[in-house]
C-alpha positions in Angstrom: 1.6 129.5 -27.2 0.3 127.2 -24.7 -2.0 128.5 -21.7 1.4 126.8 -19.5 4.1 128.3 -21.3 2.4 131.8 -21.6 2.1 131.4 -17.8 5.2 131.1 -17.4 6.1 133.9 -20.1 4.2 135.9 -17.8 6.1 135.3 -14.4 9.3 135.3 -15.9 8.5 139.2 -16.8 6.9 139.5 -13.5 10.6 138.6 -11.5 12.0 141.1 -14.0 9.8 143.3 -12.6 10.9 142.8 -9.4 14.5 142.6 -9.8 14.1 146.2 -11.2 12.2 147.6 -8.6 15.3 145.7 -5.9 17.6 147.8 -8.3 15.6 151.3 -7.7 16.0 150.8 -3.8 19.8 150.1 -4.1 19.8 153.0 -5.9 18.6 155.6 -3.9 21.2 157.9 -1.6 23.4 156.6 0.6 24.7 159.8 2.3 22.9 163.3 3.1 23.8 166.1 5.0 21.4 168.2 7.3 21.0 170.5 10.5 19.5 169.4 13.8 19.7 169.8 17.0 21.3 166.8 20.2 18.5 166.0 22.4 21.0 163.1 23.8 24.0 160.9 23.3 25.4 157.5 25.0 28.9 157.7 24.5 29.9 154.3 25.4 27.2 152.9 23.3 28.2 155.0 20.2 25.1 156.7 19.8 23.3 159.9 19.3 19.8 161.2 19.1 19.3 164.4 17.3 16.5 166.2 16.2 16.1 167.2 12.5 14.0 168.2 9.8 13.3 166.2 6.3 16.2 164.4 4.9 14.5 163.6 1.9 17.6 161.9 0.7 17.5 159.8 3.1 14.0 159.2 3.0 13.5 160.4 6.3 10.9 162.6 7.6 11.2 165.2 10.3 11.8 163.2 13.4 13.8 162.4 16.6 16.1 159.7 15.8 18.8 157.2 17.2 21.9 157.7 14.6 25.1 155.7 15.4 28.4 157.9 15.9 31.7 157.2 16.1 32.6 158.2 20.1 35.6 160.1 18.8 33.4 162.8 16.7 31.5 163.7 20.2 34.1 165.0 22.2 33.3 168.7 21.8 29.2 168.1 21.8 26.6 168.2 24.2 22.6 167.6 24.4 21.1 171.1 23.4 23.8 171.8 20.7 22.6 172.5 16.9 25.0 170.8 14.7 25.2 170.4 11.0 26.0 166.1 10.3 26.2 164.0 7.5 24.6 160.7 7.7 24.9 157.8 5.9 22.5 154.4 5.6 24.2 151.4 6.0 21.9 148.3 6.3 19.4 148.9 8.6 21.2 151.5 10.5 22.0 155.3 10.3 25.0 156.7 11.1 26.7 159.8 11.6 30.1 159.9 9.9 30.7 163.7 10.2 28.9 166.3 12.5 29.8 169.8 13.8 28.1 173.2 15.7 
């Protein structure tokens, strides 16, 4: 084998490589349900900050974070509550697709 082609043996395995590790990230969870507690929420916008532990599912350590929310799951909570939620990853985003005290 040439020094060329064994070059290009070599970068061939090295975009395999890659395209694995692309496949680990995809395949890491989606979804994960934790406990926190509502420091605030913007209805009209859709959003709400909550306060929570690890979600190691999620990749996410303990923190104070922005979460997306459907305005219809908010109507019975308020900044102070503790809830329970599930969150889910989508894109760049998080966002809450179930939560309750």
């Amino acid at each position: 084998m040439t020094w060329t082609k064994r070059g290009a043996a070599l970068a061939l395995g090295a975009l395999g490589v890659m395209a694995g590790s692309a496949y680990v990230v995809v395949a890491q969870a989606q979804e994960a349900s934790a406990s926190g507690e509502v420091r605030r929420l913007d209805t009209a916008a859709g959003k709400i900050t909550i306060k929570h532990g690890e979600i190691s599912e999620l990749e996410l350590p303990a923190m104070t974070l922005v979460y997306k929310i459907d305005p219809a799951l908010l109507a019975d909570i308020k900044p102070g509550d503790k809830v329970k939620f599930t969150a889910k990853r989508d894109g760049g985003d998080y966002v809450v697709i179930k939560i309750s005290k």
